[in-house]
Backbone as a ProteinNet text record, in pm:
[ID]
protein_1_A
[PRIMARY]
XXXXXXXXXXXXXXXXXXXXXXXXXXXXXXXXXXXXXXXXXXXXXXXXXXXXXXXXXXXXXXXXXXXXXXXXXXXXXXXXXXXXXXXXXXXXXXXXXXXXXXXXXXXXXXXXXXXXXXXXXXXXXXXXXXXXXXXXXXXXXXXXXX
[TERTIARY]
2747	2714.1	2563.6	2510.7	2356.6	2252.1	2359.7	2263.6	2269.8	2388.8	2457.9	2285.2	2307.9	2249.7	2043.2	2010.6	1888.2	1900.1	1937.2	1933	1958.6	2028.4	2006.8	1939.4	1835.2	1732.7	1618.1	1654.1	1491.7	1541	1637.3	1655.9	1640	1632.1	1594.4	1463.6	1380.1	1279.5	1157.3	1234.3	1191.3	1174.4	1304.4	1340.4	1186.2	1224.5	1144	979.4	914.3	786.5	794.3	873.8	833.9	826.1	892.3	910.3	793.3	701.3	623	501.7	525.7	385.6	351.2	434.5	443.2	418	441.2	390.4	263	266.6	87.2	-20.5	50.2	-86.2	-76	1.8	45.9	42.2	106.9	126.8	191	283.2	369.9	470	550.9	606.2	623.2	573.3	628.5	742.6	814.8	951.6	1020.9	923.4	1003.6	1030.9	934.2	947.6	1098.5	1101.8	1247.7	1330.7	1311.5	1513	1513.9	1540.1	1558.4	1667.3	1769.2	1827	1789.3	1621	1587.8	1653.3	1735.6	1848.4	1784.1	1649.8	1559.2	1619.6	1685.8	1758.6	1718.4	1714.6	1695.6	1891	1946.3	2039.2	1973.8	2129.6	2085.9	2092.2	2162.2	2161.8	2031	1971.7	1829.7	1697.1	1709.8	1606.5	1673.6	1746.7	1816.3	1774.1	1789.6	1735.1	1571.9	1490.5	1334.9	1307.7	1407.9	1373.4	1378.3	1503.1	1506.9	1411.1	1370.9	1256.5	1122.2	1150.3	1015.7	1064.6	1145.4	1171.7	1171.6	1227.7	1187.8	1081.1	971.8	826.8	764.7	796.8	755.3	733.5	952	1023.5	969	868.9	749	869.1	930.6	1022.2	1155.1	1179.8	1325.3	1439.4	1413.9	1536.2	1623.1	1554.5	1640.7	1606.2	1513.5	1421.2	1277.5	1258.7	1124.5	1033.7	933	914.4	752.7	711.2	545	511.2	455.6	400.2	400.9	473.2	535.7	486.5	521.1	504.4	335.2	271.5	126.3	65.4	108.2	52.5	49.8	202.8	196.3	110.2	87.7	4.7	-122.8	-177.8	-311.9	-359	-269.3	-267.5	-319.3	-244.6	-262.2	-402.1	-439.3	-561.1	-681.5	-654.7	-770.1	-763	-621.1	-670.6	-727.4	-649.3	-774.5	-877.4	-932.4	-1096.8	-1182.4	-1131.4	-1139.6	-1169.9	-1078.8	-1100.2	-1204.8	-1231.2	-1302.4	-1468	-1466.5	-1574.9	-1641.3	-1525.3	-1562.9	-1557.1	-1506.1	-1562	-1706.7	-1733.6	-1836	-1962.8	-1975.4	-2102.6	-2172.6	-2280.1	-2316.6	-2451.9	-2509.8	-2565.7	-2519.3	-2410.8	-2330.8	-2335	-2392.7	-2425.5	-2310.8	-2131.5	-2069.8	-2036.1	-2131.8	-2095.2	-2087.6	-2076.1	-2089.1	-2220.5	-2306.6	-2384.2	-2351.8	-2424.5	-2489.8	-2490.7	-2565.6	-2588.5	-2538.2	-2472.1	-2357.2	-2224.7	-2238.2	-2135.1	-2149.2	-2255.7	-2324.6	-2347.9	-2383.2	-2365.6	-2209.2	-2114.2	-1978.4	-1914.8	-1952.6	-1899.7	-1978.8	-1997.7	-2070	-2027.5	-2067.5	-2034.9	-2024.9	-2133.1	-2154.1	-2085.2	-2020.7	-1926.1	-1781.4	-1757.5	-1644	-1664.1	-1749.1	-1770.4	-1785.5	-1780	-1773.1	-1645	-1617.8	-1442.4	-1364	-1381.7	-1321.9	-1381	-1484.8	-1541.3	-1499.5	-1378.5	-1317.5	-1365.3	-1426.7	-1464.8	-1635	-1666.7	-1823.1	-1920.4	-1860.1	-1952	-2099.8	-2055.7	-2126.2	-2131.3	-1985.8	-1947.8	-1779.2	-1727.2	-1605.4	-1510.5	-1426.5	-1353	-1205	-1122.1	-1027.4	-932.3	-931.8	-804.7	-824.7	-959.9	-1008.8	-985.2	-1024.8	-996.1	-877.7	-763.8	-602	-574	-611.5	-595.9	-577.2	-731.8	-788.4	-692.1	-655.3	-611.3	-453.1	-389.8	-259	-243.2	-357.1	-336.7	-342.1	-455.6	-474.3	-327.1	-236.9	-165	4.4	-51.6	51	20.6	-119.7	-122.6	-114	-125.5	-32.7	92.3	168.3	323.6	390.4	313.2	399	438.4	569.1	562.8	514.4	445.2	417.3	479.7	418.8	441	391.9	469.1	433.9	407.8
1841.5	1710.6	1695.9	1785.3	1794.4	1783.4	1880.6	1867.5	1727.8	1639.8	1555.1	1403.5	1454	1365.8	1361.1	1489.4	1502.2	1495	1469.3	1406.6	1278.5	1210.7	1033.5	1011.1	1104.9	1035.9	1059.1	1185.5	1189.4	1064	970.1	910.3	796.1	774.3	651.9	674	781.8	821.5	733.8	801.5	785.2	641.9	584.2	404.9	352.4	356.5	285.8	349.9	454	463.1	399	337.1	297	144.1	95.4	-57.5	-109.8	27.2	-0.6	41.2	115.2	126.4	-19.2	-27.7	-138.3	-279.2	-292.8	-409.9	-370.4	-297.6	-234.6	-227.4	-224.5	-187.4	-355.3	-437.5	-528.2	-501.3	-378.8	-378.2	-285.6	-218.6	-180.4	-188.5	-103.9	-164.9	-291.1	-295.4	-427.8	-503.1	-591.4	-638.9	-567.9	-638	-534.7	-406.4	-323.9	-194.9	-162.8	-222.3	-232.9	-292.6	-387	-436.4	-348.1	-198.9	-128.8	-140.5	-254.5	-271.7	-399	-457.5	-602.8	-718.6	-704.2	-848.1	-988.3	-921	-1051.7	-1067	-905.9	-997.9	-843.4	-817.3	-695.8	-675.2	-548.9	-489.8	-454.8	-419.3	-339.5	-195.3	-140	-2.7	17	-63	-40	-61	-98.6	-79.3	23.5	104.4	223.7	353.7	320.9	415.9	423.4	289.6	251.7	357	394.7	446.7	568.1	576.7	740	825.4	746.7	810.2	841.7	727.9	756.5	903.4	863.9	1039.5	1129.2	1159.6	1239.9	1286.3	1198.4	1230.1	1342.2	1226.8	1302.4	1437.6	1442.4	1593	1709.5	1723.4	1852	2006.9	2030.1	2107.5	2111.8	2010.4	1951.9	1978.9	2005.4	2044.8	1932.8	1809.5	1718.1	1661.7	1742.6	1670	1614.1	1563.7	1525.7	1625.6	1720.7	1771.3	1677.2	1743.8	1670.5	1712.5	1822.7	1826.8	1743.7	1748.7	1653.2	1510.9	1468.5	1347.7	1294.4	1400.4	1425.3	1391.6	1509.8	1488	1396.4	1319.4	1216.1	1079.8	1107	984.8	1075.4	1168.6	1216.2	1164.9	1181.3	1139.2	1018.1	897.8	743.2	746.5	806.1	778.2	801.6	941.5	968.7	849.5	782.2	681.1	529.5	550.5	387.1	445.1	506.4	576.1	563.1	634.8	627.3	481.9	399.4	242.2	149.5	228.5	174.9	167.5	320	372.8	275.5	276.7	214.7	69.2	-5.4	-130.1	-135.3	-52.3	-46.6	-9	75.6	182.2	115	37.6	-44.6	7.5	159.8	210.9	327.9	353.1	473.6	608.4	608.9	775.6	802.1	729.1	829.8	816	785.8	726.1	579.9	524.7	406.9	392.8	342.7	362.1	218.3	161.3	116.6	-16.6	-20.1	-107	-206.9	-73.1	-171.5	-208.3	-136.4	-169.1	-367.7	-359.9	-516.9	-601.5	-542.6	-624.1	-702.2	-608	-671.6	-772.3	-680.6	-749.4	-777.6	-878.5	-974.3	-1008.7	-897	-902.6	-1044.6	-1087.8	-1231.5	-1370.8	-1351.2	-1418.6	-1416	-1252.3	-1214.8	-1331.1	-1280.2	-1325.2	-1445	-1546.2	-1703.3	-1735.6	-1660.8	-1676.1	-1665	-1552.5	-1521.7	-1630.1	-1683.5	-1763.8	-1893.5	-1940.3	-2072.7	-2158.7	-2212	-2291.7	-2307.6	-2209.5	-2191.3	-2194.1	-2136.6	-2129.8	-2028.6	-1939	-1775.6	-1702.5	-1709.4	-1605.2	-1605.8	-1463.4	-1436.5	-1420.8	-1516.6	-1472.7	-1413.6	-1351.7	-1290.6	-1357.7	-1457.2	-1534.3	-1577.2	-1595.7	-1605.8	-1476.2	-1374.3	-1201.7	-1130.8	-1224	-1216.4	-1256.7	-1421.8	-1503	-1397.9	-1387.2	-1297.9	-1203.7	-1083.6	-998	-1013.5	-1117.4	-1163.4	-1234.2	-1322	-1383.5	-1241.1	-1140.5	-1023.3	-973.8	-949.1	-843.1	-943.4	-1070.3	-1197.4	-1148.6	-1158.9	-1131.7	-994.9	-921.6	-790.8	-802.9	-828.8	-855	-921.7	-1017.6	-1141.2	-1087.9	-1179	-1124.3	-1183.7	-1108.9	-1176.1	-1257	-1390.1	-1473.1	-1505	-1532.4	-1532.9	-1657.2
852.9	907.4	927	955.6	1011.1	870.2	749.5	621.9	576.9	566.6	534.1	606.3	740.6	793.8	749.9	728.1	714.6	600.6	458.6	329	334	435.1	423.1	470.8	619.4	669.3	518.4	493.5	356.6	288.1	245	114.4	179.8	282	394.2	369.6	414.4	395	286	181.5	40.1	15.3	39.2	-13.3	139.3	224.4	292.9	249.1	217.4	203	60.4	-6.3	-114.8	-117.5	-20.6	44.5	83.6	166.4	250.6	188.7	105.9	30.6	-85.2	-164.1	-282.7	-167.3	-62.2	34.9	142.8	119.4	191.6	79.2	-34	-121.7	-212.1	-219.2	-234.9	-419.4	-424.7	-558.6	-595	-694.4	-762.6	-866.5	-904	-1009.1	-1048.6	-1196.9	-1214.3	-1256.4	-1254.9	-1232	-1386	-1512.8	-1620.7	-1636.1	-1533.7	-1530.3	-1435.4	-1362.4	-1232.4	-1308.9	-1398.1	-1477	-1613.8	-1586.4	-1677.4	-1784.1	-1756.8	-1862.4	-1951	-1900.1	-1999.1	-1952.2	-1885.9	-1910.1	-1812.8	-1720.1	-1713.7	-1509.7	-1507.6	-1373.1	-1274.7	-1161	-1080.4	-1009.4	-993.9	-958.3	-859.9	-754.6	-633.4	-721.1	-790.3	-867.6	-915.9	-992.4	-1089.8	-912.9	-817.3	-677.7	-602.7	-626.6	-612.5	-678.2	-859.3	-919.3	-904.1	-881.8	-870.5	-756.1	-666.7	-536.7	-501.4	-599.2	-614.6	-740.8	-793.1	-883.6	-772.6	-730.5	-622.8	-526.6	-516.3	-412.3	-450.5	-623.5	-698.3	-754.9	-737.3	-813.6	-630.1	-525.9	-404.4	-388.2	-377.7	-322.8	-510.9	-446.2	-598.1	-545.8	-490.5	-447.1	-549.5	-520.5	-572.6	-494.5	-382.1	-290.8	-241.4	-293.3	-202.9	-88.6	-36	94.7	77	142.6	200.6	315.2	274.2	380.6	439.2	545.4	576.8	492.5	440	350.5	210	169.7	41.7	56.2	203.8	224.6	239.4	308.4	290.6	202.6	78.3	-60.7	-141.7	-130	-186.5	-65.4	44	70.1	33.7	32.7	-0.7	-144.3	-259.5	-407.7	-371	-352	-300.3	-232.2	-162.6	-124.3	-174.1	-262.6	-357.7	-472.9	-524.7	-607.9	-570	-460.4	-427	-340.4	-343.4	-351.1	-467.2	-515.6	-677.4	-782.6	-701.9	-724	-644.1	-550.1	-464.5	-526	-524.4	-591.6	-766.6	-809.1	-963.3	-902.7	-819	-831.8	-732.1	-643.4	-548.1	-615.8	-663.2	-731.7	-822.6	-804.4	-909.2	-973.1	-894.6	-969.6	-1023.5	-1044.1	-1138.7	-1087.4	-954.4	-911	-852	-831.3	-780	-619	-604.7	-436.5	-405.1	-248.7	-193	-109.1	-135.1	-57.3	103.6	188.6	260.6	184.1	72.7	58.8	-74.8	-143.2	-281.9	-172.2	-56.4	43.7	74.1	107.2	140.4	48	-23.6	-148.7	-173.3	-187.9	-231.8	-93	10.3	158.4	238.4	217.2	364.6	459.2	565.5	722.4	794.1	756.3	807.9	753	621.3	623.4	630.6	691.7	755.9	862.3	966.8	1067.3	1084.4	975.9	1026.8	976.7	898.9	888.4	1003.8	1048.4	1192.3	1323.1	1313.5	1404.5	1354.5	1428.4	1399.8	1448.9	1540.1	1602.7	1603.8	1489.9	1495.3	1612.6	1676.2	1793.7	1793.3	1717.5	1660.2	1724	1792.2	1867.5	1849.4	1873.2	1799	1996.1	2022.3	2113.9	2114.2	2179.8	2207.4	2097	2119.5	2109	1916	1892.1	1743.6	1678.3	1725.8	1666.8	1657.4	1749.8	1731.1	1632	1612.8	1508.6	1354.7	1351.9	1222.6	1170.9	1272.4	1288	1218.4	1303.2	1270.1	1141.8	1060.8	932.9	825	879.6	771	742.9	843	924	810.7	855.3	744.3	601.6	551.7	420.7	372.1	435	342.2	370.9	446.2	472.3	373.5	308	256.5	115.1	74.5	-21.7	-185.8	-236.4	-426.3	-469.5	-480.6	-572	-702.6	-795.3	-937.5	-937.7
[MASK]
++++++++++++++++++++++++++++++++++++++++++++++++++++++++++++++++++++++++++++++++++++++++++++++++++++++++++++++++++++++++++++++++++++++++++++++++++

């Protein structure tokens, strides 16, 4: 009962970090890649098999579980690649890093900051920095529209 139970929490596991990653990163498979039989339509079986591949690439063991570690690595992988992405769209003089200032270049603090300053006052209050917070917090949540 106990093994029984700690293989549906890993496969719970698995399905939800894959729910939650593909809607945190607001990207993942794409739909033809998920209707593995073509027919133009998604199964609960074919977001089943989508899920258990994902648990399978994870569990590098093959035991069937999810350990921290496992689970680590695979968020460690994910992070070295959008680094990696970060880097190639950031680095605009090719050396490899982010500096300070290809940082500023791409993101302007200051028009964060009048975004967030609704009322233009040029000053950011409590209730405006909830706001912000809660539309960001909306737009990774939501889901892709084609």
């Amino acid at each position: 009962m106990k093994r029984t139970a700690l293989t549906l929490s890993a496969a719970l596991a698995a399905f939800t970090v894959t729910a939650a990653d593909v809607s945190a990163r607001g990207q993942g498979p794409d739909f033809s890649t998920l209707d593995a039989d073509g027919n133009g339509v998604l199964t609960r079986e074919e977001m089943q098999a989508a899920a258990k591949a994902r648990f399978d690439r994870i569990d590098t063991d093959g035991n069937g579980q999810l350990s921290q570690a496992e689970l680590e690595a695979s968020g460690n992988a994910r992070a070295a690649q959008r680094a990696e992405r970060m880097i190639s769209r950031l680095d605009s003089n090719g050396d490899g890093q982010v500096s300070s200032a290809e940082l500023s270049e791409r993101r302007d603090a200051g028009r964060a900051f009048d975004r967030i300053d609704s009322d233009n006052s040029g000053t950011i209050t409590q209730a405006e920095f909830d706001a912000a917070r809660d539309t960001m917090r909306a737009r990774r949540n939501a889901p892709e529209t084609d």
